[in-house]
C-alpha positions as CSV (number, residue, x, y, z in Angstrom):
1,X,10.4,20.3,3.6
2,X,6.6,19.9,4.3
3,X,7.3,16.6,4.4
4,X,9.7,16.1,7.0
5,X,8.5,18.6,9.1
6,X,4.8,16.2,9.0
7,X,7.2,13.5,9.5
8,X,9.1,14.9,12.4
9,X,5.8,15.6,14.4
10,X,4.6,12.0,14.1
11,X,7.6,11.0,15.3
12,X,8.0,12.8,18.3
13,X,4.4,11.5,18.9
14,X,5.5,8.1,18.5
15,X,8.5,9.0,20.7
16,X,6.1,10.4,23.7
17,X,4.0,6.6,23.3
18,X,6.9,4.7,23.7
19,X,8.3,7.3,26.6
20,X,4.9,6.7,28.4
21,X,4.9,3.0,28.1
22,X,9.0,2.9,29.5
23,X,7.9,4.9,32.7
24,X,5.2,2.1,34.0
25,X,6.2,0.3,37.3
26,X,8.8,-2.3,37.1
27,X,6.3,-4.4,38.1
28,X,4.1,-4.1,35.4
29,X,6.9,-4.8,33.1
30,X,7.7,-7.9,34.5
31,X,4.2,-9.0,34.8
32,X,3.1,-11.8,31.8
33,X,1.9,-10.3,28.3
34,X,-1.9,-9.7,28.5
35,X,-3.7,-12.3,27.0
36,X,-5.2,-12.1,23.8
37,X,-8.7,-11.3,22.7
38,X,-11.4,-14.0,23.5
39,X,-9.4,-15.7,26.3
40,X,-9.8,-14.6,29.9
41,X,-7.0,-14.6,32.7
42,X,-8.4,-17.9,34.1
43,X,-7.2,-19.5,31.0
44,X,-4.1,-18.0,31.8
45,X,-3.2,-18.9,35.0
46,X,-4.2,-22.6,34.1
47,X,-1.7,-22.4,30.9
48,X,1.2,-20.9,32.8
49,X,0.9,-23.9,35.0
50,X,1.2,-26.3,31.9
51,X,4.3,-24.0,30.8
52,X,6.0,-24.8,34.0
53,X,6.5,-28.4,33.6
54,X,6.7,-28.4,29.7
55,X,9.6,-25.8,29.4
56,X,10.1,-23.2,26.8
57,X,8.9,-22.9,23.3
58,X,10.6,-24.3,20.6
59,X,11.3,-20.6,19.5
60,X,10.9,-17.5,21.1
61,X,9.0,-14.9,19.4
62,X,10.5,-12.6,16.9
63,X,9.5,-9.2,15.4
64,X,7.9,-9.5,12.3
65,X,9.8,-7.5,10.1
66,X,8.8,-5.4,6.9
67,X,8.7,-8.1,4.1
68,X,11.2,-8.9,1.9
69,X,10.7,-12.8,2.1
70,X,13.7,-13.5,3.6
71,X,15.6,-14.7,6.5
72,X,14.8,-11.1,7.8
73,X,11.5,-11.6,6.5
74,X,10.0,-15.0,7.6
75,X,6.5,-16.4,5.7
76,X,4.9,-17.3,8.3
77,X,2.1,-14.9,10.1
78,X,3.8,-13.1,12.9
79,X,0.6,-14.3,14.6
80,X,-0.7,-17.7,14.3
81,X,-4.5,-18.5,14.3
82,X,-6.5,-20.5,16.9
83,X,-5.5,-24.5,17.0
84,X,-8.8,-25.0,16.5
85,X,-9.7,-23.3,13.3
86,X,-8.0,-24.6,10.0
87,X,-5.2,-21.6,9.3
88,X,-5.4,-19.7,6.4
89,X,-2.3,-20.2,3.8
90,X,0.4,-17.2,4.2
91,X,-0.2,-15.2,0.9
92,X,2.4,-14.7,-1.6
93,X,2.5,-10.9,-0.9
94,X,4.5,-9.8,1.9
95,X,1.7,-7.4,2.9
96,X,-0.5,-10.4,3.0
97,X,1.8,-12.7,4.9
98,X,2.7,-10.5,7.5
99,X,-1.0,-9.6,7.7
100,X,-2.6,-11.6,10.8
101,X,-6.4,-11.5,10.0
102,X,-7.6,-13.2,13.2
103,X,-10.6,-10.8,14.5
104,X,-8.9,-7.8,16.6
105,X,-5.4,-8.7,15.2
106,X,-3.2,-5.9,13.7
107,X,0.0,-5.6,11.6
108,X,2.5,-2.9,12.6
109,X,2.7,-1.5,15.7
110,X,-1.5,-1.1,15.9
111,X,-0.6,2.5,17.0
112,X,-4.1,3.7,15.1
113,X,-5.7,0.9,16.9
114,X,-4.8,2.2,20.3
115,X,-5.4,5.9,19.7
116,X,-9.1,5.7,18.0
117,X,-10.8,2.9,20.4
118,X,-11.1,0.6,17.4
119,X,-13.9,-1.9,17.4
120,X,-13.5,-5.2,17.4
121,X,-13.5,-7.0,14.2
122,X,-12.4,-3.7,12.1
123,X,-8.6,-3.0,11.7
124,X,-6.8,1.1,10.9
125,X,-3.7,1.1,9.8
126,X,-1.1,3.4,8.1
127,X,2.6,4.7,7.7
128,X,3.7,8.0,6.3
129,X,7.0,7.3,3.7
130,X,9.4,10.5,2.5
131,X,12.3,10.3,1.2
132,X,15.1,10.7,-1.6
133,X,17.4,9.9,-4.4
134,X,20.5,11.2,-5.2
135,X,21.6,10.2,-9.0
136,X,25.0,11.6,-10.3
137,X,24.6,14.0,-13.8
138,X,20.9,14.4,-13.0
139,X,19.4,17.8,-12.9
140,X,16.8,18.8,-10.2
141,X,13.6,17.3,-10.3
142,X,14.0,15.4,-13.3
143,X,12.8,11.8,-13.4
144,X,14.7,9.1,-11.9
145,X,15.0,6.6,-15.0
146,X,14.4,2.5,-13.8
147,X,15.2,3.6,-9.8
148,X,12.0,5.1,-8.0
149,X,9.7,6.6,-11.0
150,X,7.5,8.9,-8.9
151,X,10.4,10.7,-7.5
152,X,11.5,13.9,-8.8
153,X,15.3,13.3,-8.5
154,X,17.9,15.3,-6.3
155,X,14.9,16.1,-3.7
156,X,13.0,14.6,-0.8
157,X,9.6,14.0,-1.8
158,X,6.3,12.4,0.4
159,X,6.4,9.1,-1.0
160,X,3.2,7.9,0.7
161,X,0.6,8.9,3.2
162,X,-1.2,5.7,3.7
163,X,-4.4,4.9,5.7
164,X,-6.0,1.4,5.3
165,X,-9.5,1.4,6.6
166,X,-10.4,-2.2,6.7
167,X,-12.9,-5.3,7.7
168,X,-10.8,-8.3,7.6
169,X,-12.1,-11.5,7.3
170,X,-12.2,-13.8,10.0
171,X,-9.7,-16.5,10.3
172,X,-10.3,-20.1,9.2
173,X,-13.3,-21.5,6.9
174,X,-16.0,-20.2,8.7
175,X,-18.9,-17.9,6.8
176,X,-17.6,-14.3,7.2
177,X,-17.8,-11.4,4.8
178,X,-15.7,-8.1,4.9
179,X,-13.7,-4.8,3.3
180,X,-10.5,-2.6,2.4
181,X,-10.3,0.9,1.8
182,X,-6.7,2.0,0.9
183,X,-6.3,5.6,0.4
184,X,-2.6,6.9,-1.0
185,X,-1.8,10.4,-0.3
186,X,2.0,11.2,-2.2
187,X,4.3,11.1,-5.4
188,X,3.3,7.2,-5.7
189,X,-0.2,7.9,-6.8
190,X,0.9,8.6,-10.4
191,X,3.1,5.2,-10.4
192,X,-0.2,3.1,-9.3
193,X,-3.7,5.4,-10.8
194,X,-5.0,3.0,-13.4
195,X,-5.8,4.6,-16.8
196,X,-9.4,6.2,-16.3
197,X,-9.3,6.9,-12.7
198,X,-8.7,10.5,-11.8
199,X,-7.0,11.3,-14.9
200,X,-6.8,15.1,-14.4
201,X,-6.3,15.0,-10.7
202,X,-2.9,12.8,-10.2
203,X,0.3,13.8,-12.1
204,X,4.1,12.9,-12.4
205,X,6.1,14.6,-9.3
206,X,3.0,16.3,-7.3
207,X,1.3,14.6,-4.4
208,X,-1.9,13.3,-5.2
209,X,-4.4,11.2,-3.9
210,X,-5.1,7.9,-4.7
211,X,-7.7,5.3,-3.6
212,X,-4.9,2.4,-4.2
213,X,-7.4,-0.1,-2.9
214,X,-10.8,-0.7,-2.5
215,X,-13.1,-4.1,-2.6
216,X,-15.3,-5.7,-0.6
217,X,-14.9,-9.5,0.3
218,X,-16.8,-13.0,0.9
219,X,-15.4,-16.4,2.7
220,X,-17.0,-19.7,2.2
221,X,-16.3,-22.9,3.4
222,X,-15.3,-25.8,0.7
223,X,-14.7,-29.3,1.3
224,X,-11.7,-29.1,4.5
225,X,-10.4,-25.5,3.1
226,X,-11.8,-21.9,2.7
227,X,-13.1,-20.1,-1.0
228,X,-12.9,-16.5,-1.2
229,X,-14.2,-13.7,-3.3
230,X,-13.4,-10.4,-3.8
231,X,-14.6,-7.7,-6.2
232,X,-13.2,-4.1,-6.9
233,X,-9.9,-2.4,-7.7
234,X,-7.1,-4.4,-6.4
235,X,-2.9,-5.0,-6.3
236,X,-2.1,-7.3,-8.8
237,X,-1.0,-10.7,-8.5
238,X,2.5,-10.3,-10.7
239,X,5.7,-9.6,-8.8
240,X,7.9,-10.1,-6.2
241,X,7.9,-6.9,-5.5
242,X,4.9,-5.0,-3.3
243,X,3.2,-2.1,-3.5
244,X,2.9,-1.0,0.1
245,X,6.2,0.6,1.4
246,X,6.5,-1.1,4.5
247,X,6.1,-4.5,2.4
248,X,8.8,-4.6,-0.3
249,X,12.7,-4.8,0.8
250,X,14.1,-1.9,-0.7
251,X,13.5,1.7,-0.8
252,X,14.2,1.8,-4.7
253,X,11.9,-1.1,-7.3
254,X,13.5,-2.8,-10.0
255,X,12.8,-3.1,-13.4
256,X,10.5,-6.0,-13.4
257,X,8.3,-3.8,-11.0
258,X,8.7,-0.3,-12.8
259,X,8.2,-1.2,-16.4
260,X,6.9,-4.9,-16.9
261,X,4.5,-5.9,-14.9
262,X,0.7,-4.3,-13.9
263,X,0.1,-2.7,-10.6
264,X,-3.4,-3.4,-10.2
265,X,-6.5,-5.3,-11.2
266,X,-10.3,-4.0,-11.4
267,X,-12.7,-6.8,-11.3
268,X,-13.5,-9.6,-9.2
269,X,-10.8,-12.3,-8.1
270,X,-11.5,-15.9,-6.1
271,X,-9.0,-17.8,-3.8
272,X,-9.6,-20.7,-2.8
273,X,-7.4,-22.7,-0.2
274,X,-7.9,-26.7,-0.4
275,X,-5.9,-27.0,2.5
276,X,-2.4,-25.4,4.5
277,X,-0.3,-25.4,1.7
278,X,-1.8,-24.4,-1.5
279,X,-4.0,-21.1,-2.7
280,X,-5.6,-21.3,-6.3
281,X,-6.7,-18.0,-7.8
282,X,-9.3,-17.2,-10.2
283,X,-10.5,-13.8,-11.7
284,X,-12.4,-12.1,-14.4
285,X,-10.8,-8.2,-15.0
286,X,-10.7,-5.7,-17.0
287,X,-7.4,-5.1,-19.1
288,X,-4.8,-4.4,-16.1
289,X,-4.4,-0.5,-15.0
290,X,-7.0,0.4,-16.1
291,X,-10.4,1.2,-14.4
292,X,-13.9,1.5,-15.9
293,X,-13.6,4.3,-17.3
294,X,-13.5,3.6,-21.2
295,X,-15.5,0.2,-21.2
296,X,-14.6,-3.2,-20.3
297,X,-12.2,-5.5,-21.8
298,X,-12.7,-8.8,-20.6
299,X,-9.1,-10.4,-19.0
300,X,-8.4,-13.5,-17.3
301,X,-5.7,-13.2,-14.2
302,X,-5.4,-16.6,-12.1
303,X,-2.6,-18.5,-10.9
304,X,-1.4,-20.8,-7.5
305,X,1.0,-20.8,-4.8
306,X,2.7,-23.1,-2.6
307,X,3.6,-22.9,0.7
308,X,5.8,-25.9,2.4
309,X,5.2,-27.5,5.1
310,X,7.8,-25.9,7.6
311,X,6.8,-22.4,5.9
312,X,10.8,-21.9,4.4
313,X,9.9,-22.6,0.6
314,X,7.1,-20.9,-1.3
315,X,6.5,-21.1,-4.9
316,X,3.9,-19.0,-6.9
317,X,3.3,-19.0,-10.6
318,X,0.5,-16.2,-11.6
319,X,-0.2,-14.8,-15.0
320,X,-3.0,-12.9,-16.9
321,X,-4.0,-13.2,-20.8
322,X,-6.3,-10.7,-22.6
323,X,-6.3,-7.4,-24.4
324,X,-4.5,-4.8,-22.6
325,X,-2.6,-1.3,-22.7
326,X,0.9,-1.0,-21.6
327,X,1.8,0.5,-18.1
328,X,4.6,3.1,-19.7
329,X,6.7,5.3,-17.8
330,X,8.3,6.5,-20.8
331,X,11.1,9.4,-21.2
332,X,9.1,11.3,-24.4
333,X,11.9,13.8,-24.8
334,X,10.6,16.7,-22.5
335,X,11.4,14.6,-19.2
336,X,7.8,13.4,-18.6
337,X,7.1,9.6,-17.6
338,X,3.7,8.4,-18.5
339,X,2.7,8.1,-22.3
340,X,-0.3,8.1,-24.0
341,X,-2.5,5.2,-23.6
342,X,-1.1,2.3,-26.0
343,X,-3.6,0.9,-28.4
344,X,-5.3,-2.5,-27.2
345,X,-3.7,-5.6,-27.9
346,X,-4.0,-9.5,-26.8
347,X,-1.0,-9.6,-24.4
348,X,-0.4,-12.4,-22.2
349,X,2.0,-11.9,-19.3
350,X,3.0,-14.9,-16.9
351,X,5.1,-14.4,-13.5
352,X,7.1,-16.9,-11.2
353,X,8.6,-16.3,-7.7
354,X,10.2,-18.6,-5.6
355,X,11.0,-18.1,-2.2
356,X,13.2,-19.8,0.4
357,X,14.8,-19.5,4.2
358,X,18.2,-20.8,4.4
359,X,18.6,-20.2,7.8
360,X,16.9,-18.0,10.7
361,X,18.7,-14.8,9.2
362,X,19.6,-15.8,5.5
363,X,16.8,-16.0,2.5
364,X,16.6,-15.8,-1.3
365,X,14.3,-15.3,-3.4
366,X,13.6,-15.3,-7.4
367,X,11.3,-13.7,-10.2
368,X,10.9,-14.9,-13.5
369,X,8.5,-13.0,-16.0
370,X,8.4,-13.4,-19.5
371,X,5.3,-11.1,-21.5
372,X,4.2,-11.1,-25.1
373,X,1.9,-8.4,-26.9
374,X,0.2,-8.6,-30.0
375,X,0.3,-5.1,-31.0
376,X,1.9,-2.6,-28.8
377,X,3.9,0.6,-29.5
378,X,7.5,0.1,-30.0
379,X,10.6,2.8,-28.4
380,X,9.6,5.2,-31.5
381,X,5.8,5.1,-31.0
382,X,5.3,2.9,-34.2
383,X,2.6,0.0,-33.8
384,X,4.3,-3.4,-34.1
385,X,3.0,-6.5,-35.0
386,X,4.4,-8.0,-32.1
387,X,6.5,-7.4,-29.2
388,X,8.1,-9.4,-26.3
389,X,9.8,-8.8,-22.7
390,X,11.2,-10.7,-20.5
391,X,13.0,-10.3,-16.7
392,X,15.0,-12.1,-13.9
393,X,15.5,-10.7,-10.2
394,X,16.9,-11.9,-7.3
395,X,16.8,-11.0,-3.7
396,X,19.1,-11.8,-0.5
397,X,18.2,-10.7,2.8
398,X,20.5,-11.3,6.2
399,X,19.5,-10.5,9.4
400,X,22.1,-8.7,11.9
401,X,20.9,-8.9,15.1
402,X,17.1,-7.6,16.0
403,X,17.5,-4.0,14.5
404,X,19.1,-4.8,10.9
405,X,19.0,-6.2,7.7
406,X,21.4,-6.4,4.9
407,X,19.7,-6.6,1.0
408,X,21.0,-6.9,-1.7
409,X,18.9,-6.9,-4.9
410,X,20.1,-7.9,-8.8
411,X,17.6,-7.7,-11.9
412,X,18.1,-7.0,-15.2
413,X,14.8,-6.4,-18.0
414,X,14.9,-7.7,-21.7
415,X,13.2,-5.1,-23.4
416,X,14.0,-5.4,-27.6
417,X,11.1,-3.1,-29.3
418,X,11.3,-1.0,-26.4
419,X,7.5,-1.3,-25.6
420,X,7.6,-1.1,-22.1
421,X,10.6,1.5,-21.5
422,X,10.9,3.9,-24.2
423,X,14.0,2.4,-25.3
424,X,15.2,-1.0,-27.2
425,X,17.8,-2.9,-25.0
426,X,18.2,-4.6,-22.1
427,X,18.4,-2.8,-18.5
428,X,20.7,-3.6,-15.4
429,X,21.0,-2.8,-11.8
430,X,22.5,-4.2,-8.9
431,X,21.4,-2.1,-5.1
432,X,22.9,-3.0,-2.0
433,X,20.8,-1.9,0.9
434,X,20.3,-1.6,4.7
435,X,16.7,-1.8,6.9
436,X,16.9,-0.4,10.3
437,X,14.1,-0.8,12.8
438,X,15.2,-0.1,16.1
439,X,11.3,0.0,17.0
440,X,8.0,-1.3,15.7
441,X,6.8,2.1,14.3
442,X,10.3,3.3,12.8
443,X,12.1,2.2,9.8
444,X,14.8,3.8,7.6
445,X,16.3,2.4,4.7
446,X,19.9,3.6,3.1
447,X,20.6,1.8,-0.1
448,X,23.6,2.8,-2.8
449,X,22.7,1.6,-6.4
450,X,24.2,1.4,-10.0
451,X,22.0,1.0,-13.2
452,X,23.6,0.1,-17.1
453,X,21.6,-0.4,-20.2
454,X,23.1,-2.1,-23.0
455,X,22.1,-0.8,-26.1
456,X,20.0,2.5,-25.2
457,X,21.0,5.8,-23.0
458,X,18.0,6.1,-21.3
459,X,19.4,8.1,-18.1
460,X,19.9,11.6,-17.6
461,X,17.8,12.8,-20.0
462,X,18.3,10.2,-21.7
463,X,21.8,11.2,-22.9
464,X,23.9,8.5,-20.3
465,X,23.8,4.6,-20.7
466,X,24.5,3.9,-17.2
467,X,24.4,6.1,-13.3
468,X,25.2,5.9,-9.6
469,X,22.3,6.5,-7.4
470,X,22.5,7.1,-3.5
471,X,18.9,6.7,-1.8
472,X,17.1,7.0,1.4
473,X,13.7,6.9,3.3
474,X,12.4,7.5,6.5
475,X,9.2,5.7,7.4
476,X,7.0,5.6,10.5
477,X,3.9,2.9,10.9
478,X,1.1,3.6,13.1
């Protein structure tokens, strides 16, 4: 209830902005776009002249949507660097590719920006995220097997407070250095702390907080492109799937994201980008999830992506090879996701997304992952000698109009020993969902979803093989 009532008093805050900015003069409103930062109204008036004789743009401007790399979720930048500079590749994140990082350029609605005077050069952002699901046979804040693990189910729960506090780097290959600060207030902290950081502080069900992110950052010029550095506790490079709420499709994760794949790396990670098209990363980690705490076990995480041309295919292949721990959200008989640390073993985990537009409103996209441990825990907490996983998922997304999207998600999880759910079989779901943004700062996403797993009865308790989940969340960016 806390919740929505914090929510409910952003939004009618939002609401008096956007009141404000509908009462100017009509002739303000009708009055050109001011121009952006570092170019003066001279420039202007000398452009609109050009404009005149050379007719409209090939396009007109769209709002750049939460990502789901689709049709609703374009790959290109919602805004485009200087002519002049050699553009930085769109990242293979959705948080990275609707990120503009042009000096004094914001995601989002820049609310933040507005309200605390930011300097130039320095970028705030943040959302708050609550919501709920609803899953038939399920007792009262009892864990939501495979649909949203850090949500107690039958409630509403704060999903994430979020508040990035960062120095981007500067667009194109120029010298420039910079930061992130990503701090996580909500039930998520517990699905993203890596082993070792504030072990006795975030827990299953409870808001916590969570510094999700926090690095600092180098760019270099090489040869015609741009080589980048970055050291610290980062999102991983696995998945289709993002972290950040406003940045993944649905309300609900799938399998691939809940159970087989990291969330986040600690250590230091290069990109470097040869030219428009490609990004090749590099890193040295420890094992992934896990922070210092406990020593160091040396990982290698690397991988490249490929962005076309006309920015409507994109194809990424990352992977990471070392000794590692699970990331378990295991059902251990008294309800509880999160077991024990598993023992260290050489695991090597390898991910592959592609991405493609087939119109201005329809996209698809794909994930392949395949993973193999040495020596992990199987279902009954037994060591193994070795143990395997693998995963497919698929995304659509249609645009309807300016305000929605349809989604519809499919993935299912081979899981035989059981070492990354709890339970030997394999692991369905199909969710169809809708995103409405009737404004920049406001989204809510309805989705209705059905789970099966062949083989184990991992829901409910674990006493059902299959459930019917309704879900919802309300979300407002600032």
């Amino acid at each position: 209830m806390a919740a929505l009532l914090f929510l409910a008093a952003v939004l009618a805050a939002c609401a008096a902005e956007t009141a404000v900015a509908a009462a100017a003069p009509s002739a303000q409103s009708s009055a050109k776009p001011a121009a952006p930062q570092g170019q003066d109204d001279d420039e202007d008036d000398d452009e609109e002249d050009d404009d005149e004789s050379e007719g409209p743009d090939d396009a007109p401007g769209t709002k750049a949507p939460a990502p789901g790399e689709g049709g609703a979720m374009p790959l290109q930048p919602s805004a485009q660097p200087p002519a002049e500079s050699v553009p930085v590749i769109p990242a293979r994140r959705f948080a990275e590719i609707e990120r503009a990082e042009g000096e004094g350029e914001e995601r989002g609605p820049g609310l933040l920006q507005k309200w605390l005077d930011v300097p130039d050069g320095m970028r705030v952002e943040g959302w708050i995220e609550a919501g709920g699901d609803w899953v038939a046979h399920n007792a009262k804040n009892r864990p939501n097997f495979g649909v949203n693990d850090g949500n107690p189910a039958q409630t509403v729960a704060l999903n994430q407070a979020y508040l990035i506090v960062e120095k981007p780097l500067t667009d194109g290959t120029d010298w420039s250095w910079g930061f992130r600060f990503d701090n996580l207030f909500g039930v998520d902290a517990d699905v993203f702390r890596p082993e070792g950081l504030l072990d006795n502080s975030v827990s299953w069900g409870k808001p916590s907080w969570l510094p999700v992110q926090f690095y600092g950052e180098m760019r270099a010029p090489l040869g015609e492109g741009a080589f980048d550095v970055k050291a610290g506790t980062f999102y991983a490079l696995q998945g289709y799937e993002e972290g950040m709420a406003p940045y993944r499709p649905l309300y609900s994760t799938s399998y691939l994201y809940n159970f087989a794949r990291p969330a986040t790396y600690t250590g230091v990670m290069t990109t470097w980008r040869p030219n428009k098209q490609w990004e090749i990363y590099n890193g040295f980690i420890n094992s992934p999830d896990h922070w210092l705490q406990g020593g160091w076990h040396s990982n290698y995480a690397g991988g490249f992506s490929f962005d076309s041309e006309d920015e409507k295919t994109e194809v990424s292949v990352t992977f990471t090879a070392g000794p590692s721990t699970s990331r378990q959200f295991i059902f251990d008989g008294a309800g509880v996701f999160g077991a024990p640390p598993d023992r260290l073993a050489n695991t090597w985990l390898v991910s592959e997304v592609l991405t493609h537009e087939l119109s201005d409103s329809l996209s698809i996209s794909l994930e392949l992952l395949q993973g193999v441990s040495s020596g992990t825990r199987d279902a009954a907490g037994a060591g193994s000698s070795a143990s395997h996983w693998s995963g497919q998922g698929g995304w659509l997304s249609y645009d309807i109009g300016d305000d929605w999207a349809v989604i519809v998600r499919a993935d299912r999880l081979h899981d035989p020993a059981g070492s990354r759910t709890g339970f030997k079989g394999d692991f369905y779901e199909a969710t169809l969902g809708l995103r409405y943004e009737p404004t920049e700062w406001l989204m809510v996403r309805p989705e209705i979803r059905q789970d099966v797993a062949s083989g184990a009865r991992p829901y409910s308790d674990g006493t059902k093989g299959s459930q019917s989940s309704v879900g919802l969340d309300v979300m407002i960016r600032f």
